[in-house]
C-alpha positions in Angstrom: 97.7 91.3 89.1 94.0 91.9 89.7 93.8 95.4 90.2 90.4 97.1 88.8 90.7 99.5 86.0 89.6 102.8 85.3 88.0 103.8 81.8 88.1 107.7 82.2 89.3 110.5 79.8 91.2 113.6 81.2 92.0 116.9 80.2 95.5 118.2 80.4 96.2 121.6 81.5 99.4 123.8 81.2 100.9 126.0 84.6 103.8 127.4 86.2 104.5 126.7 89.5 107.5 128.6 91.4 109.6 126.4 93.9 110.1 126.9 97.2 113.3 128.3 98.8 115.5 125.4 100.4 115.1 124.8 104.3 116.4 121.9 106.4 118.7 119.3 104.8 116.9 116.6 103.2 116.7 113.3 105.1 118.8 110.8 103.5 116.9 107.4 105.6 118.3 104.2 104.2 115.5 102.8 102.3 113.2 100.1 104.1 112.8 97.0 102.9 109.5 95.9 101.1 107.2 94.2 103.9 106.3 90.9 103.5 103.9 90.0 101.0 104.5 93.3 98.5 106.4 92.8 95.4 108.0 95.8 93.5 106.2 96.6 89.8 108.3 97.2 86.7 107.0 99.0 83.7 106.6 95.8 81.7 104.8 94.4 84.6 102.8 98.1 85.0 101.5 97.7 81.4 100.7 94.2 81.8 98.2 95.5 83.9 96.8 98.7 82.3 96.5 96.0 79.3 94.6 93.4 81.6 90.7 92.5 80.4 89.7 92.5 83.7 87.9 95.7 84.5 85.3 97.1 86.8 82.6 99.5 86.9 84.5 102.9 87.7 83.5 106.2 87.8 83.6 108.4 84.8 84.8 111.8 83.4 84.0 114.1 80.5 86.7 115.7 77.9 89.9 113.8 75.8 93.0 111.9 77.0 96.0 113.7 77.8 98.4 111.5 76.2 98.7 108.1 74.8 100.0 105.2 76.9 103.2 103.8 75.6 104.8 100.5 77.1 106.5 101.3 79.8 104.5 104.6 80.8 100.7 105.1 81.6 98.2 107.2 83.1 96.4 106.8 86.5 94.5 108.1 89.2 95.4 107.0 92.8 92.6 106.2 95.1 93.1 106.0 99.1 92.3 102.9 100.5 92.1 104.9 104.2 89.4 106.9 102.5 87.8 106.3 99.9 89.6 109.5 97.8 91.0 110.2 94.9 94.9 112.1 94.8 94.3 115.4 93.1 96.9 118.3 92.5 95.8 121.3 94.3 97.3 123.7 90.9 95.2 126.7 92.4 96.7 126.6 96.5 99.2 129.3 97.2 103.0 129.3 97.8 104.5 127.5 99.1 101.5 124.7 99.3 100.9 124.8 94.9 100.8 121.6 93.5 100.1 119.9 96.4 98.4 116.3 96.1 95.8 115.6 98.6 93.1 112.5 98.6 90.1 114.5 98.3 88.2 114.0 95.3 85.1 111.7 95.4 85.4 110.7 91.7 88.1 111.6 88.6 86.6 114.8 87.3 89.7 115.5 85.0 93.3 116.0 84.6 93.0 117.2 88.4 93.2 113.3 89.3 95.5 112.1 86.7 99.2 111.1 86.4 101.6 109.6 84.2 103.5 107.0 85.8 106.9 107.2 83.6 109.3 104.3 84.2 112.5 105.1 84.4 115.1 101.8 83.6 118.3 102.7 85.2 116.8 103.9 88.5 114.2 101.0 88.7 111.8 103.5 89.6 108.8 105.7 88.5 108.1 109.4 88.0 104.9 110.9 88.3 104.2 113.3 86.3 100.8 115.5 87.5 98.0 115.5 84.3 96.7 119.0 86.1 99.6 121.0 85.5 102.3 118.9 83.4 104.3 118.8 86.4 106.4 116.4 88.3 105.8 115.3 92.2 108.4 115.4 94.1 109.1 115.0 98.1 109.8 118.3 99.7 112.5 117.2 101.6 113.3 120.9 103.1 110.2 121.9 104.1 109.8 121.2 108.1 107.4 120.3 110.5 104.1 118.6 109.9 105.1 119.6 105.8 108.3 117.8 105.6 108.4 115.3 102.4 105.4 116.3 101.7 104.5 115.2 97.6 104.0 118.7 95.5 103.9 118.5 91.3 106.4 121.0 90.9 109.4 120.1 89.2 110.2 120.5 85.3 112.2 117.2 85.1 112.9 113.8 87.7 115.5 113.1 89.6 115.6 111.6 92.9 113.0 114.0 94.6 110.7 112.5 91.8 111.4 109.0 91.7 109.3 106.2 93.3 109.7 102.7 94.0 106.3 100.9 92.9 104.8 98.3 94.6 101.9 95.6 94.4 100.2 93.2 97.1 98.3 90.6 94.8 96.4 89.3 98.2 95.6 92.5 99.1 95.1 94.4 95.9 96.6 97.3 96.7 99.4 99.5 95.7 102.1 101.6 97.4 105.0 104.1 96.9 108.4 104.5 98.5 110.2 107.7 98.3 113.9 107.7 96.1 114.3 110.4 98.5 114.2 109.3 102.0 112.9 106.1 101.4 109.7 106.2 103.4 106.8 104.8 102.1 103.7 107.6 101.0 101.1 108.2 103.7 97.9 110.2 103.4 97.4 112.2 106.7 93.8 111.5 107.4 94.5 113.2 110.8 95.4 116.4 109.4 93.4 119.7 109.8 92.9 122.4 107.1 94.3 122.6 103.6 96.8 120.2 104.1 94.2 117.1 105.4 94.4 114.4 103.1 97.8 115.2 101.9 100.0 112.7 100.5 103.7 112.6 102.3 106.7 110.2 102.4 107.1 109.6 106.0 106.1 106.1 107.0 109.1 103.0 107.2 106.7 100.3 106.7 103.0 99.6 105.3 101.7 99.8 108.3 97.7 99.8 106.9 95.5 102.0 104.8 97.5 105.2 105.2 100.1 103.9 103.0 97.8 101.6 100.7 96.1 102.7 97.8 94.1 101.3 94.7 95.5 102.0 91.4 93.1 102.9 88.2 94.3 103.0 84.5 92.6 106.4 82.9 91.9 106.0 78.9 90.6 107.9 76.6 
């Protein structure tokens, strides 16, 4: 894998966050195959490339790592490839929006931007946990409408609203994420309006393009 890396430092930053009162049944969508040409990422596989020599000019941030990568878990900030943004956790919006990632930030500033990627052996999947509020995403699968599986770091621990499949195109070098939930694959809405444009949500069946692609950057202190 070819990916470029990040060399960034974050800072790591404690909150509560309340959760949301249930709504509409979860979707429980059989999960779609990987399209042609993706390959799903381990965490041996994942460390193989946060330990990869092969880095690139990135931009850079101010204040100490958060944690220390171990083998199987790292930290990393997600960049868009529809545009050009990197996923932050909106800690500050109010209920029931808090915790909220959106592609919105122009460079990694901090812990706003960061996430550990934990692996997770028997599920084959990943959790991610935000480095903005030590919290986990998860897919709102009761919200409704245009907020339905939308991705919020809310919870205390993973389970399947927090797991991710991870996957790689080496031709493409890019990454994407399929829901444990629902099985959709993430999307950021670029189409969106107010403080919900940019937001990352588990909707799509397929990579379709950029909404669901995204460029993956190690953060090290």
């Amino acid at each position: 894998m070819t990916s470029a890396l990040l060399s960034l430092s974050a800072l790591l930053a404690a909150s509560a966050l309340a959760v949301p009162a249930a709504g509409a049944a979860p979707r429980n969508d059989k999960p779609a195959a990987a399209p042609a040409g993706w390959e799903t990422v381990d965490g041996s596989e994942l460390a193989s490339f946060a330990g990869s020599d092969r880095r690139a000019q990135a931009p850079a941030a101010t204040g100490r790592s958060a944690s220390v990568r171990t083998e199987d878990s790292g930290n990393f900030a997600l960049k868009s490839a529809r545009n050009g943004k990197f996923t932050a956790t909106e800690k500050n919006y109010a209920a029931p929006n808090t915790g909220v990632l959106r592609a919105r930030s122009a460079a990694v500033t901090g812990a706003w931007e960061g996430f550990a990627f934990e692996w997770h052996e028997a599920t084959q999947t990943y959790a991610l946990k935000s480095l903005a509020n030590n919290r986990y995403v998860a897919v709102e699968g009761n919200y409704t409408g245009t907020s339905q599986n939308i991705l919020r770091a809310r919870s205390t621990g993973a389970g399947t609203w927090e797991r991710f499949t991870l996957y790689y195109n080496e031709d493409l070098d890019r990454w994407a994420l399929q829901s444990a939930l629902n099985g959709r694959f993430v999307a950021m809405e670029n189409s969106y309006t107010g403080s919900l444009q940019y937001a990352l949500r588990a909707r799509s069946l397929e990579v379709t393009g950029s909404w669901e692609q995204f460029e993956l950057f190690e953060i090290t202190g």
